[in-house]
ZARO-801766 format. One record per residue: residue number from 1; residue in one letter; x, y, z of N, C-alpha, C, O in turn. Coordinates in Angstrom, 3 decimals, always signed. Layout:
<nodes>
+-----+---------+----------+----------+----------+----------+----------+----------+----------+----------+----------+----------+----------+----------+
: num : residuo :     n_xx :     n_yy :     n_zz :    ca_xx :    ca_yy :    ca_zz :     c_xx :     c_yy :     c_zz :     o_xx :     o_yy :     o_zz :
+-----+---------+----------+----------+----------+----------+----------+----------+----------+----------+----------+----------+----------+----------+
: NUM :       A :        X :        Y :        Z :        X :        Y :        Z :        X :        Y :        Z :        X :        Y :        Z :
...
+-----+---------+----------+----------+----------+----------+----------+----------+----------+----------+----------+----------+----------+----------+
</nodes>
This chain:
<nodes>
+-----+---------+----------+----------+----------+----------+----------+----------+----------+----------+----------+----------+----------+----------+
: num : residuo :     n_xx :     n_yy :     n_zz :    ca_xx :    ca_yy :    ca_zz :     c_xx :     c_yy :     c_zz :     o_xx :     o_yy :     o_zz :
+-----+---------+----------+----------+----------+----------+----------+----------+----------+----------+----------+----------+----------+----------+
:   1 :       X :  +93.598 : +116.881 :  +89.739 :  +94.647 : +116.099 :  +90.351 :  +95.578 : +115.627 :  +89.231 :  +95.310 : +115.324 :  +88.068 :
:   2 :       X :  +97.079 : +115.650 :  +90.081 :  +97.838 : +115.279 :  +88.393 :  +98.800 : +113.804 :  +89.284 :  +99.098 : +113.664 :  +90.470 :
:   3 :       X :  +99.015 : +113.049 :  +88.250 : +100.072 : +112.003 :  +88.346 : +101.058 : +112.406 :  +87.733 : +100.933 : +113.028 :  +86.678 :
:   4 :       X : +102.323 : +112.109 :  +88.317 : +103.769 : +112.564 :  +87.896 : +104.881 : +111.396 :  +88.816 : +104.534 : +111.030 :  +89.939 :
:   5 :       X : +106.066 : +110.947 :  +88.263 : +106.966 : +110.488 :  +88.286 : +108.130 : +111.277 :  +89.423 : +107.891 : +112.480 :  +89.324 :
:   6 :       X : +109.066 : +111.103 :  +90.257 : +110.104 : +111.753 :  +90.706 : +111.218 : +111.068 :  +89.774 : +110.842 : +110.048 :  +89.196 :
:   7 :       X : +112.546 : +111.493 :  +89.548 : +113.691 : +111.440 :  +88.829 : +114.019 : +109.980 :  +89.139 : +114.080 : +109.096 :  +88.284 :
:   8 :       X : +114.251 : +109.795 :  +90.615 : +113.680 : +108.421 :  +90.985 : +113.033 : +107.320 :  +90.603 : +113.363 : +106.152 :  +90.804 :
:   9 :       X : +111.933 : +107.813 :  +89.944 : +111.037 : +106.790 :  +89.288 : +109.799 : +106.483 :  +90.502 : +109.745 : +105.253 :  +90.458 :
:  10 :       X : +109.221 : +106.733 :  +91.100 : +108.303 : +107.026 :  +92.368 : +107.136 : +107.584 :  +91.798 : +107.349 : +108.522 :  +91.030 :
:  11 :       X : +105.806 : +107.210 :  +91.998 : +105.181 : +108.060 :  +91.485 : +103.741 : +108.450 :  +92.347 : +102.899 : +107.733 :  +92.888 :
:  12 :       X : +103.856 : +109.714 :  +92.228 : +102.980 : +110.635 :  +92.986 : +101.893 : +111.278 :  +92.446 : +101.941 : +111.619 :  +91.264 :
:  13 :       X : +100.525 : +111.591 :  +93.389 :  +99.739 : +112.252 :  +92.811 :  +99.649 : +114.111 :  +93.374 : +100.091 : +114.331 :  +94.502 :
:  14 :       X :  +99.292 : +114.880 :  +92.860 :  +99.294 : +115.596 :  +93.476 :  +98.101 : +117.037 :  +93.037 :  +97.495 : +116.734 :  +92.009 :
:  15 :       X :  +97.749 : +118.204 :  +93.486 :  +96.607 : +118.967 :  +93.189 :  +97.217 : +120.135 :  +92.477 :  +96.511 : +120.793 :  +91.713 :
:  16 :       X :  +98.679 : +120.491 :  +92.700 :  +99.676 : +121.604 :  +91.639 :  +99.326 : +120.705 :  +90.032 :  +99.115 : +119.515 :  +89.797 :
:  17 :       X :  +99.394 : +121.936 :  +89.147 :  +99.221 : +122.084 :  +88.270 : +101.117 : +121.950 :  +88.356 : +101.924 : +122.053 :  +89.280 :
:  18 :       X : +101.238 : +121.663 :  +86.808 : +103.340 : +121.324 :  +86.770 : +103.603 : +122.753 :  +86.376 : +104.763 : +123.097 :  +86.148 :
:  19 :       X : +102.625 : +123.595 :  +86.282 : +102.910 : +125.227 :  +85.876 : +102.989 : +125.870 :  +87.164 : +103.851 : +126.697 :  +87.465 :
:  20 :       X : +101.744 : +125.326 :  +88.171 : +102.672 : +126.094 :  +89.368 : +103.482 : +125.563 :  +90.621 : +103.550 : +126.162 :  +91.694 :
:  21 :       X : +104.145 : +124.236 :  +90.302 : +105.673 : +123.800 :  +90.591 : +106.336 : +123.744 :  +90.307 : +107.347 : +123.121 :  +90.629 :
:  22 :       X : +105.904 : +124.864 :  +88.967 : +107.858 : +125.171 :  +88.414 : +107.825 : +126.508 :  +88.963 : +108.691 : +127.164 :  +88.384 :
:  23 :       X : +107.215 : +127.202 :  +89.817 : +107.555 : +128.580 :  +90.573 : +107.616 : +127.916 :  +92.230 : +108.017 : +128.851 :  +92.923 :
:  24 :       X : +107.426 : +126.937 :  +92.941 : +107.773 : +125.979 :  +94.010 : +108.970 : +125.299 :  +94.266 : +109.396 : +124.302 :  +93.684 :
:  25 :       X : +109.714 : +126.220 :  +95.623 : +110.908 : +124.846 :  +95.832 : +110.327 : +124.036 :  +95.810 : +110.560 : +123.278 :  +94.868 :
:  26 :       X : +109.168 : +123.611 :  +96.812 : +108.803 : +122.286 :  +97.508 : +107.712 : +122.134 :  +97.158 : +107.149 : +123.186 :  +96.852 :
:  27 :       X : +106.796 : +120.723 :  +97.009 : +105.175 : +120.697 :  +97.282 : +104.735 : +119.629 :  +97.933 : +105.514 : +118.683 :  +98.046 :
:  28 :       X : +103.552 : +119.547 :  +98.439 : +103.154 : +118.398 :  +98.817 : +102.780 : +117.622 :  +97.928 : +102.224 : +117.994 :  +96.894 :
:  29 :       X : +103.034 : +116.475 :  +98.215 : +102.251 : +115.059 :  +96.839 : +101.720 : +114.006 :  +97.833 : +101.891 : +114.212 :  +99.034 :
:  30 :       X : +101.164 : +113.026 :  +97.463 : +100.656 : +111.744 :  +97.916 : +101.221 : +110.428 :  +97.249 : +101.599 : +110.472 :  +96.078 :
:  31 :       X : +101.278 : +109.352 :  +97.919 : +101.493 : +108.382 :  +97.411 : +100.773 : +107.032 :  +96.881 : +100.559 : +106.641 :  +98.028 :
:  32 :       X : +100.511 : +106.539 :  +96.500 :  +99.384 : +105.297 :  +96.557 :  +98.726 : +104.786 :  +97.707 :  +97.725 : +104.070 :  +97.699 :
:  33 :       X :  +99.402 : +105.230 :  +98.777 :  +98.821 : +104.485 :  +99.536 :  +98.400 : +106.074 : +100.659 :  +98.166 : +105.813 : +101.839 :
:  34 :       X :  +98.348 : +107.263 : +100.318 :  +97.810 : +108.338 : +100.499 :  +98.211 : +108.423 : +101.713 :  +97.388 : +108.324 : +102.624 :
:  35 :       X :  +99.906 : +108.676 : +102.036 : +100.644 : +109.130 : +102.505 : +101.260 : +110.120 : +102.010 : +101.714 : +110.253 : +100.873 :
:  36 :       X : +101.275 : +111.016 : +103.129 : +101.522 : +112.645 : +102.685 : +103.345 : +112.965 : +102.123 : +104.174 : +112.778 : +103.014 :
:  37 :       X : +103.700 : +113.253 : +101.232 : +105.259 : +113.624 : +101.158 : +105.887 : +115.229 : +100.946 : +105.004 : +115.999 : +100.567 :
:  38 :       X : +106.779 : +115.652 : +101.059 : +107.136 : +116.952 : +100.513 : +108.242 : +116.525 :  +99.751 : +109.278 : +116.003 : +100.163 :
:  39 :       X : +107.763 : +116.932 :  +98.064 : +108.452 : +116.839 :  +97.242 : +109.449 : +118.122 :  +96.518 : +108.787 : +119.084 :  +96.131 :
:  40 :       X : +110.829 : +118.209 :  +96.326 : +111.712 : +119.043 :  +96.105 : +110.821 : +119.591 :  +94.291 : +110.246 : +118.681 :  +93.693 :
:  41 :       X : +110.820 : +120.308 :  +93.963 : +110.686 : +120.261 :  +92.154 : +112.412 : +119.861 :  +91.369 : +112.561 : +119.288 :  +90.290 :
:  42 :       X : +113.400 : +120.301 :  +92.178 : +114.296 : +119.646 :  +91.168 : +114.474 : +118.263 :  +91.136 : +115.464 : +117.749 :  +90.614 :
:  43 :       X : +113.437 : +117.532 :  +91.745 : +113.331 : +116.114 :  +91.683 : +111.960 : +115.693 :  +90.834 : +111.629 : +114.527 :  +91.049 :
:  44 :       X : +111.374 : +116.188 :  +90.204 : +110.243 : +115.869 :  +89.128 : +110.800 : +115.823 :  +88.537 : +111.887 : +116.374 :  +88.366 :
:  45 :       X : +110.025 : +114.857 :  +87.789 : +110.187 : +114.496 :  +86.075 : +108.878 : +115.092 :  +85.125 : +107.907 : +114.421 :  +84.775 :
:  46 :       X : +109.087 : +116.314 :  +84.857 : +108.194 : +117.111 :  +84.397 : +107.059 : +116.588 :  +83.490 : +105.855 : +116.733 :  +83.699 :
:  47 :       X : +107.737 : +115.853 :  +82.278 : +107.513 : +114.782 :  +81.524 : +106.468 : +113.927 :  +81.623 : +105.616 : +113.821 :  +80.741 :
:  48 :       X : +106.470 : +113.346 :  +82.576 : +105.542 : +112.024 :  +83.185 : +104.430 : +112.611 :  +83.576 : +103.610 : +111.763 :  +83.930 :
:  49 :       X : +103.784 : +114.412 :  +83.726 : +102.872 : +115.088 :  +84.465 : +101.490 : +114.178 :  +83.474 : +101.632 : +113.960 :  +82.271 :
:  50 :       X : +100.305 : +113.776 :  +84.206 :  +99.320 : +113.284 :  +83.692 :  +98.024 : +113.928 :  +84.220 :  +97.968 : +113.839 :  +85.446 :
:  51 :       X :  +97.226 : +114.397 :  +83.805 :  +95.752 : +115.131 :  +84.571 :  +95.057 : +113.914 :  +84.739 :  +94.744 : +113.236 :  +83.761 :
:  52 :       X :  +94.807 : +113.600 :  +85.823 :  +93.553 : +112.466 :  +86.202 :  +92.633 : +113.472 :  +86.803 :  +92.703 : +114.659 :  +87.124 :
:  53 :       X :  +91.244 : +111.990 :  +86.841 :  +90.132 : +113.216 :  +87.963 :  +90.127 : +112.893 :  +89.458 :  +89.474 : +113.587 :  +90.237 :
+-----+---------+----------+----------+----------+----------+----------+----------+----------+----------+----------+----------+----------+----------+
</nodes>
């Protein structure tokens, strides 16, 4: 599972690796409160990608 930032500043968890949402228009992510979202990739902040367990 990875933690990552949107451009926004929002931050999401999600099960993509940031290697395969840079071949993804879209992905699903979660939010803190594990609500489902569909996130664009030209709205990540690649940067902020973190591996949690």
């Amino acid at each position: 599972m990875y933690k990552f930032l949107t451009k926004k500043g929002l931050v999401f968890k999600t099960e993509y690796s940031p290697k395969e949402i840079s071949k993804f228009y879209h992905f699903d992510a979660f939010d803190s409160k594990a609500n489902r979202f569909v996130i664009l990739t030209k709205d990540v902040d690649f940067k902020t990608f973190e591996y949690i367990d």
